[in-house]
C-alpha positions as CSV (number, residue, x, y, z in Angstrom):
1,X,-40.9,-90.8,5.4
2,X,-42.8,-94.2,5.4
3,X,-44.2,-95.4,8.8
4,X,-41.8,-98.5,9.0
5,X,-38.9,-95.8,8.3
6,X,-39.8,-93.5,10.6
7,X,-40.2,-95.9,13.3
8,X,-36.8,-97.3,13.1
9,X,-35.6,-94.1,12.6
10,X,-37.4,-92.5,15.5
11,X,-36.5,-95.7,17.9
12,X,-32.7,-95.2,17.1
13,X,-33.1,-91.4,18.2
14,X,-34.3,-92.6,21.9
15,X,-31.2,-95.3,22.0
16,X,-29.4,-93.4,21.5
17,X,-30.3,-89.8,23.3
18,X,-30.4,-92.1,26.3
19,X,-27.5,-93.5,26.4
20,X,-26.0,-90.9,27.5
21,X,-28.3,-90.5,30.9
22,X,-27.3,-94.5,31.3
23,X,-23.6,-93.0,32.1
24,X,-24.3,-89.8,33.6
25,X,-27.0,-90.8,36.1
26,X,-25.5,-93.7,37.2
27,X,-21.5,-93.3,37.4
28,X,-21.2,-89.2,36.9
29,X,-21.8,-88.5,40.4
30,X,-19.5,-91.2,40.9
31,X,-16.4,-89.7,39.0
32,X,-16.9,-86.4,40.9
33,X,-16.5,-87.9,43.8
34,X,-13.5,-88.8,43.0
35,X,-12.3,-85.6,41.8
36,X,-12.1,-85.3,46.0
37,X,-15.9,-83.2,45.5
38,X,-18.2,-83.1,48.8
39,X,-21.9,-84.3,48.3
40,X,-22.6,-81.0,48.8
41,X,-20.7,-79.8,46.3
42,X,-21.5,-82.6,43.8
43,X,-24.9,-82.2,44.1
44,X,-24.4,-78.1,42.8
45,X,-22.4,-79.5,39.6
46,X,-25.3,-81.7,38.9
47,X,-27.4,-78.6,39.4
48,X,-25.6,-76.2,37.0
49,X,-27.2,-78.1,33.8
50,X,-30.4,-77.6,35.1
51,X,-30.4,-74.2,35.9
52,X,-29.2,-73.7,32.2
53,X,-32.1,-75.5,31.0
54,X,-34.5,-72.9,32.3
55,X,-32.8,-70.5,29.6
56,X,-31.5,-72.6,27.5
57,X,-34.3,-74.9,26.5
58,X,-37.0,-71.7,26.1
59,X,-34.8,-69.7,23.5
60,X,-33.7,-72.9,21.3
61,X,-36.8,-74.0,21.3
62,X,-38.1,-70.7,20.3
63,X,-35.3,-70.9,17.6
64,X,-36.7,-74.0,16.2
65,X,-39.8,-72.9,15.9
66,X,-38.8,-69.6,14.1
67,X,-38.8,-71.7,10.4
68,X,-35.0,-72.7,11.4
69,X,-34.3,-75.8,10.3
70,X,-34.7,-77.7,13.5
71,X,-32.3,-81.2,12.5
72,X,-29.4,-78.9,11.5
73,X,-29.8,-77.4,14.9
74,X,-29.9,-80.6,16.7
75,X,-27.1,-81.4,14.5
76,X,-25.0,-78.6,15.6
77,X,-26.0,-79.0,20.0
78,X,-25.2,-82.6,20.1
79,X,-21.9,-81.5,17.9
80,X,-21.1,-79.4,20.2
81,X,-22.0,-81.4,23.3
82,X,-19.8,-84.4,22.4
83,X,-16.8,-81.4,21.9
84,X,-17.6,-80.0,25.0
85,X,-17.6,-82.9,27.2
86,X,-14.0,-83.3,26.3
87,X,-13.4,-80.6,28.9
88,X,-14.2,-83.1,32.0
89,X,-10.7,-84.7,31.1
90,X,-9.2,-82.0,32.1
91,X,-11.0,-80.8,35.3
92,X,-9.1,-80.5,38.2
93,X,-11.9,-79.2,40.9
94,X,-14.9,-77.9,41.7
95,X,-15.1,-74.5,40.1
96,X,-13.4,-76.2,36.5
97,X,-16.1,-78.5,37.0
98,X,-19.1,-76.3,37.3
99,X,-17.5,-74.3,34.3
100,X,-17.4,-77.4,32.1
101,X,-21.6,-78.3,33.5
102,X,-22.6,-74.9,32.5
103,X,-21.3,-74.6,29.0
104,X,-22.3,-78.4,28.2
105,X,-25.8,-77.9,30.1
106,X,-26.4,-74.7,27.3
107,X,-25.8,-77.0,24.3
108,X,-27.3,-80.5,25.3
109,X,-29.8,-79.2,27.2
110,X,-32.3,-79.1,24.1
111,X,-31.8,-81.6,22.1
112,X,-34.6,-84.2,23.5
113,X,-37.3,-81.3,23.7
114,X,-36.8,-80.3,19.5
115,X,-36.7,-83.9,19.0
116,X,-39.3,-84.8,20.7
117,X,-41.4,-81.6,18.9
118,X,-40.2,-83.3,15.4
119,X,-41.5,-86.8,16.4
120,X,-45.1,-85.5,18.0
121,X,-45.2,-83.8,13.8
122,X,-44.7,-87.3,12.4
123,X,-47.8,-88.2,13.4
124,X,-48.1,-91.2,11.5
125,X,-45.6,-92.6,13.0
126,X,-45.4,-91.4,16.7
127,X,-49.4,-91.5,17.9
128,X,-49.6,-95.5,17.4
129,X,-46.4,-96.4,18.3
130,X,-44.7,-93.9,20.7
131,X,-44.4,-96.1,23.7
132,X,-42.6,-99.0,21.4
133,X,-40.4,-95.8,20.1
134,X,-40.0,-94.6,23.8
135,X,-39.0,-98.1,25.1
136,X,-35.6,-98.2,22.8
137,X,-34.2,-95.3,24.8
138,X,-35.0,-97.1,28.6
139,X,-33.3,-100.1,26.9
140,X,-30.6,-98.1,26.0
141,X,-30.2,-96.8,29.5
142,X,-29.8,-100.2,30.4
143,X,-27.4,-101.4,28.6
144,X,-25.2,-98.4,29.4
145,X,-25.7,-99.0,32.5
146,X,-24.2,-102.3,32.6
147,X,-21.3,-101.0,30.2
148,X,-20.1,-98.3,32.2
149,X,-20.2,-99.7,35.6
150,X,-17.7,-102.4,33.9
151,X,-15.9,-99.9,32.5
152,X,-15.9,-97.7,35.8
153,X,-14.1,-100.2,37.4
154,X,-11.2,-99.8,34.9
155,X,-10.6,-95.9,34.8
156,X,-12.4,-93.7,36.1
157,X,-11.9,-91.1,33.4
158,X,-13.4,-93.9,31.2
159,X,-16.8,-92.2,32.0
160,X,-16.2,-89.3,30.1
161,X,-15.3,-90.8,26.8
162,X,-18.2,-93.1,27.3
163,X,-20.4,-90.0,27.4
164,X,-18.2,-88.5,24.7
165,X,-19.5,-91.7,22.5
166,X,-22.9,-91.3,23.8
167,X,-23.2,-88.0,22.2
168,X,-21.2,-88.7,19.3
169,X,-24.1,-91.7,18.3
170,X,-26.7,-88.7,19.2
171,X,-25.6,-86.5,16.3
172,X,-25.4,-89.7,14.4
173,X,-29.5,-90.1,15.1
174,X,-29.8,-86.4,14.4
175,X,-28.4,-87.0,11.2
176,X,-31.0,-89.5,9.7
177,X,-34.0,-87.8,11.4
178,X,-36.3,-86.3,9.4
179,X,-36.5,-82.5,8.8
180,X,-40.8,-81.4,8.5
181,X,-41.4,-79.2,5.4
182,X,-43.8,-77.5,6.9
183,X,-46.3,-77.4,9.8
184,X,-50.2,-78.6,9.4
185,X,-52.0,-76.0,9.6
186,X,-55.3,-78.0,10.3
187,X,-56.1,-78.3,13.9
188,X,-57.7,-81.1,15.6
189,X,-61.4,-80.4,17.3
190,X,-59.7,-80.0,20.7
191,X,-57.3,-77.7,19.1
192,X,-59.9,-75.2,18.0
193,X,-61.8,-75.3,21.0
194,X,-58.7,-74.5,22.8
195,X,-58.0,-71.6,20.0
196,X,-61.3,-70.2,20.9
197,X,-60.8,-69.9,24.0
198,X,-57.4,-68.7,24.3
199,X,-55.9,-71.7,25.5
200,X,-53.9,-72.5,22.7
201,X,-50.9,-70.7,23.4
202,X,-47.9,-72.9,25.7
203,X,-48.8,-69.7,28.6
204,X,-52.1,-70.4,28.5
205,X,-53.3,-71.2,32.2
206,X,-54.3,-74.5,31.7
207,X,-51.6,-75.7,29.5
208,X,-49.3,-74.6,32.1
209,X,-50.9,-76.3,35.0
210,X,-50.3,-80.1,33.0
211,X,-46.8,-78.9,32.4
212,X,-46.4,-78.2,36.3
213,X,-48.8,-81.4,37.2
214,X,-46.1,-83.3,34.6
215,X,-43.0,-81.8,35.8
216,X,-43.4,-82.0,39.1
217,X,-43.3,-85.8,39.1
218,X,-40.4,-85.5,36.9
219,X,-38.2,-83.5,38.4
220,X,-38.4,-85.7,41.6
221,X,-36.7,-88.1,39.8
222,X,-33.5,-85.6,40.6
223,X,-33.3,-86.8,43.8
224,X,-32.9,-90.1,42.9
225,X,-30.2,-89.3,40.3
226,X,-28.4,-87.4,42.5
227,X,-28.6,-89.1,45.5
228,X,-29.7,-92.8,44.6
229,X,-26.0,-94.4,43.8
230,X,-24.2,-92.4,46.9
231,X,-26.7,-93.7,49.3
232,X,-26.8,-97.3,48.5
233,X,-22.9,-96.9,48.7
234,X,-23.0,-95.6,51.8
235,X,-25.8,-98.3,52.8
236,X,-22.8,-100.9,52.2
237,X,-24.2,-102.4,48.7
238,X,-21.6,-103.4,45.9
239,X,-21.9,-101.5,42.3
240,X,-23.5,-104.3,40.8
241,X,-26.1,-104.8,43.3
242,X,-26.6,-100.8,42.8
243,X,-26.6,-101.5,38.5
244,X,-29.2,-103.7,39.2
245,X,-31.4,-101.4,41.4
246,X,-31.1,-99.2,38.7
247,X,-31.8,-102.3,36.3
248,X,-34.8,-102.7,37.9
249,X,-36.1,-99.3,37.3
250,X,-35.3,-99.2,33.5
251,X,-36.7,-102.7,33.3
252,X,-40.0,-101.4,34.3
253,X,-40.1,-98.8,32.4
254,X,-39.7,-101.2,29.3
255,X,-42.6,-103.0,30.4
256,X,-44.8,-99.6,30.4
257,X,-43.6,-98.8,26.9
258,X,-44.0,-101.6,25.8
259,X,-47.5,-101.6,26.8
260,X,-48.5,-97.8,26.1
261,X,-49.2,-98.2,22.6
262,X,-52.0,-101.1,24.2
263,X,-56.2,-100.6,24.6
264,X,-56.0,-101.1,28.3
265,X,-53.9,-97.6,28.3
266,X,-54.5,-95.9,25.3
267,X,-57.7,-95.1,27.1
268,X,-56.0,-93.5,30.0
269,X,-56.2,-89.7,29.4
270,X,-52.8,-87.5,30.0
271,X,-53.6,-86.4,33.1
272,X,-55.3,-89.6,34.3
273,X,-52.0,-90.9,33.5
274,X,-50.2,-87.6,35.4
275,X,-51.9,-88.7,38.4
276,X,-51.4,-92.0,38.3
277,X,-47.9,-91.7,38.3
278,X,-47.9,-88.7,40.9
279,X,-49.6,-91.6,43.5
280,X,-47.1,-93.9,42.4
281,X,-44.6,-91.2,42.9
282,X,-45.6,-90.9,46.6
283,X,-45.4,-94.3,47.5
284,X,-42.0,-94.9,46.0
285,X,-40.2,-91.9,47.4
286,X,-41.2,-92.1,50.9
287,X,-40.2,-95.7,50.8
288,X,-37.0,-94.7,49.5
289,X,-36.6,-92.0,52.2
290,X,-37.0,-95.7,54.9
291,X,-36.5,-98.6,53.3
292,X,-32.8,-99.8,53.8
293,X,-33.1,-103.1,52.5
294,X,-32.5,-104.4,49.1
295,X,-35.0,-106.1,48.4
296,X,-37.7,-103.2,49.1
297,X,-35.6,-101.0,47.5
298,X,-35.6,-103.2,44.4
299,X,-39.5,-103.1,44.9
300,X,-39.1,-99.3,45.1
301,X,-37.4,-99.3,42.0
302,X,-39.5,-101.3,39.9
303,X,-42.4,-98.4,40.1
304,X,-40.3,-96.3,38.0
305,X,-42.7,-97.4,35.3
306,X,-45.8,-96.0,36.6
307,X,-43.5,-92.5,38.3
308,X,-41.7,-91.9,34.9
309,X,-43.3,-93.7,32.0
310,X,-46.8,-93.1,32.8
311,X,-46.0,-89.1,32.2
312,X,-43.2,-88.9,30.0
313,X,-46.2,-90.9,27.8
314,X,-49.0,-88.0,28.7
315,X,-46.9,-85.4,27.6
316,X,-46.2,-86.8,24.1
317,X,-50.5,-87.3,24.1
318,X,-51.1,-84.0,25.4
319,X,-49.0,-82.3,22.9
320,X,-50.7,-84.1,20.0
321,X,-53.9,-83.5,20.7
322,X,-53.9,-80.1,22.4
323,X,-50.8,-78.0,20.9
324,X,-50.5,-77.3,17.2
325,X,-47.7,-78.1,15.4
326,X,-46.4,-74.7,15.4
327,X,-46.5,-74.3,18.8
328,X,-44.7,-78.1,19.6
329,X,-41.1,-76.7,20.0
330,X,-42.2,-74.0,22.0
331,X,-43.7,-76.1,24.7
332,X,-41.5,-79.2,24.9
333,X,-38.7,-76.3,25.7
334,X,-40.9,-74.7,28.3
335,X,-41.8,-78.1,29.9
336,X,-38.2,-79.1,29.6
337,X,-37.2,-75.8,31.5
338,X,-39.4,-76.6,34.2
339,X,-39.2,-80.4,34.5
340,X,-35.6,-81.2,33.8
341,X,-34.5,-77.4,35.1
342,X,-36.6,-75.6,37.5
343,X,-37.5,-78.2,39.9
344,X,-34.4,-80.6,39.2
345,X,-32.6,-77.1,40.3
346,X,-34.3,-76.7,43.5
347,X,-34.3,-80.4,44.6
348,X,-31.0,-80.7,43.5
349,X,-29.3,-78.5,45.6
350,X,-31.9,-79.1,48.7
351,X,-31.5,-82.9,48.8
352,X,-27.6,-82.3,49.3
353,X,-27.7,-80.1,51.9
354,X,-30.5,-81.9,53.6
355,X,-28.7,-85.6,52.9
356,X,-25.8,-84.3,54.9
357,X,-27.8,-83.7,57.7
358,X,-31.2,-86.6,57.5
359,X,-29.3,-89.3,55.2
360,X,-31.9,-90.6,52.9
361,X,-34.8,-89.3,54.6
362,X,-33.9,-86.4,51.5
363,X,-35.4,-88.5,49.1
364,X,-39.0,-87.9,51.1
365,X,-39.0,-84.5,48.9
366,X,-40.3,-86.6,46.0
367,X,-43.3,-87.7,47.5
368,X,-43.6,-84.3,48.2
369,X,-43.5,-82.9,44.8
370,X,-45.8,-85.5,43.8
371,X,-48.5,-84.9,46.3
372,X,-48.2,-81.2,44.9
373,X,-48.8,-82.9,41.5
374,X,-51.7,-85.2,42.5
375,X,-53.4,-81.7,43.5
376,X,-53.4,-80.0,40.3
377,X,-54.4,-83.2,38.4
378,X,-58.1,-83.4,40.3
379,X,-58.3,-79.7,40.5
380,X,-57.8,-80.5,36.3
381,X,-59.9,-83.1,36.1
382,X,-62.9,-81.6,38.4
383,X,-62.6,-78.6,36.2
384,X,-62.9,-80.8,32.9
385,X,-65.9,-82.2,34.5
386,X,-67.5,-78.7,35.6
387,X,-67.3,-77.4,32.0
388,X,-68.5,-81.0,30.1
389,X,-71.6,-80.7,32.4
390,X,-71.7,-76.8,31.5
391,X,-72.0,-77.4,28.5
392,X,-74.6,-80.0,27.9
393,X,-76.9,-77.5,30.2
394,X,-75.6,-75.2,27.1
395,X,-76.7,-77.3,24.4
């Protein structure tokens, strides 16, 4: 596939695995609540997919990487998703609901990690021009944003066969991405280093601590997703005053991958950029957890660039210049399991039992997380140091 073929083709993929979190972010929560579900419990539905993903997203991606074909797999979980989903119209409470979550979490769950591993292979395509790739599926989000909250205000149930569509145009992307004949053997230089010192494997130490640095700062975007739209109703805003907080947020992530594939931050290293976001992180959820007024909260919102972009950007580097191809499935699964599983899981759940009792204070979690984040980065990056300096004193 040609580089001007792959990028369009590539760019479609992000639109349109996206749209789907433009619906169910934003309005999901939403339709629950009308199913006459507590905070409480709404905040365990939106849990169930992410305890799946810690299963889930390790053995499919294991499957991919097992010389399956990885598109017709893709092909067959968004299939099955958009089948699936057809459930919610018949969901009468909480316990049909969680059903519904759990067997839709098992088949949706890994279709961004495999295609992410099949983009990071095409690199050709994806190591100049991820960010503009990347920056279709935050416009995306956007626009569904805008879409559904119209349509909200119609039917509720209108939010299902939104996400029905959503997932539907998914297996349409699947369809024309490209399936990689084989793996490249050759390894970069940082590659072989790594081999040699066995830290090329998705356990070794190392690689673990950037997933953790990475999915901590991640997954403390679950509080906002679970919480974000139920606060700001209860703060008195309208829907479209909350669709353009969210606007906001989607809007700068644009901006930062629009500008990723740019000098002034190709030149940031992954975790450079982990941290950077991790600070970022800390500033914009403990102003979250205060800040009652919408036009800080808009301010808030806008930093969902430098919190989300920043590292969704790192990994993609990381992975190209420090996992080999064979090993790409593998650890987009494992990261997957822990960023959009693991500690969605646990914040998930926590923030609604602790928004029942401290309101929005809940959201102070993330900064949490991310302090926990901006730890590991200079413990990495002191580390890297130690063992350049070691090894000029070597040489």
């Amino acid at each position: 596939m040609n580089c001007r073929k792959g990028y369009f083709v590539f760019s479609f993929f992000y639109f349109s695995v996206f749209m789907s979190a433009g619906v169910y972010n934003t309005f999901f929560p939403y339709w629950l609540s009308y199913k006459d579900l507590s905070v409480i419990q709404i905040s365990v539905v939106l849990s169930v997919p992410f305890a799946v993903k810690i299963i889930a997203d390790p053995f499919w991606g294991a499957v991919a990487d097992k010389n399956f074909s990885r598109k017709r797999l893709m092909m067959f979980l968004s299939a099955a998703t958009a089948f699936c989903y057809s459930f919610y119209l018949f969901v009468s409470g909480y316990y049909s609901a969680m059903a519904v979550a759990l067997l839709c979490g098992f088949f949706w769950s890994s279709v961004m990690p495999i295609g992410d591993s099949i983009i990071s292979i095409s690199s050709n395509v994806s190591k100049e021009r991820f960010g503009a790739m990347r920056m279709f599926g935050s416009l995306s989000v956007l626009l569904m944003v805008i879409v559904a909250g119209f349509l909200f205000t119609l039917s509720g149930d209108l939010t299902i066969v939104m996400l029905m569509f959503c997932f539907f145009m998914t297996f349409i992307a699947v369809c024309l991405l490209p399936e990689p004949a084989h793996y490249n053997s050759a390894l970069t230089k940082v590659q072989k280093h790594l081999v040699c010192n066995g830290c090329a494997s998705v356990s070794a130490p190392r690689v673990l601590m950037i997933m953790l640095a990475s999915s901590l700062c991640l997954g403390a975007h679950g509080i906002i997703y679970v919480l974000g739209s139920l606060h700001w109703v209860r703060l008195g805003y309208s829907p479209v005053e909350i669709s353009s907080l969210w606007a906001a947020a989607l809007l700068s992530e644009i901006v930062i991958f629009f500008l990723a594939d740019k000098r002034y931050l190709i030149g940031l290293s992954p975790v450079c950029c982990i941290l950077s976001g991790a600070l970022l992180g800390i500033i914009r959820w403990s102003g979250l957890a205060i800040v009652e007024s919408y036009e800080g909260i808009l301010i808030l919102q806008s930093l969902q660039g430098g919190t989300l972009a920043l590292v969704v950007i790192s990994i993609m580097r990381y992975s190209q210049s420090h996992i080999p191809e064979n090993f790409r499935s593998r650890y987009f699964g494992r990261l997957a399991a822990i960023s959009h599983g693991t500690i969605p899981l646990i914040v998930t759940v926590i923030s609604g039992a602790l928004y029942e009792g401290i309101s929005g204070l809940a959201m102070a979690m993330g900064a949490i997380l991310c302090g926990a984040s901006v730890i590991i980065c200079i413990r990495e990056i002191y580390m890297s140091r130690s063992h350049d300096i070691g090894s000029l004193r070597t040489n």
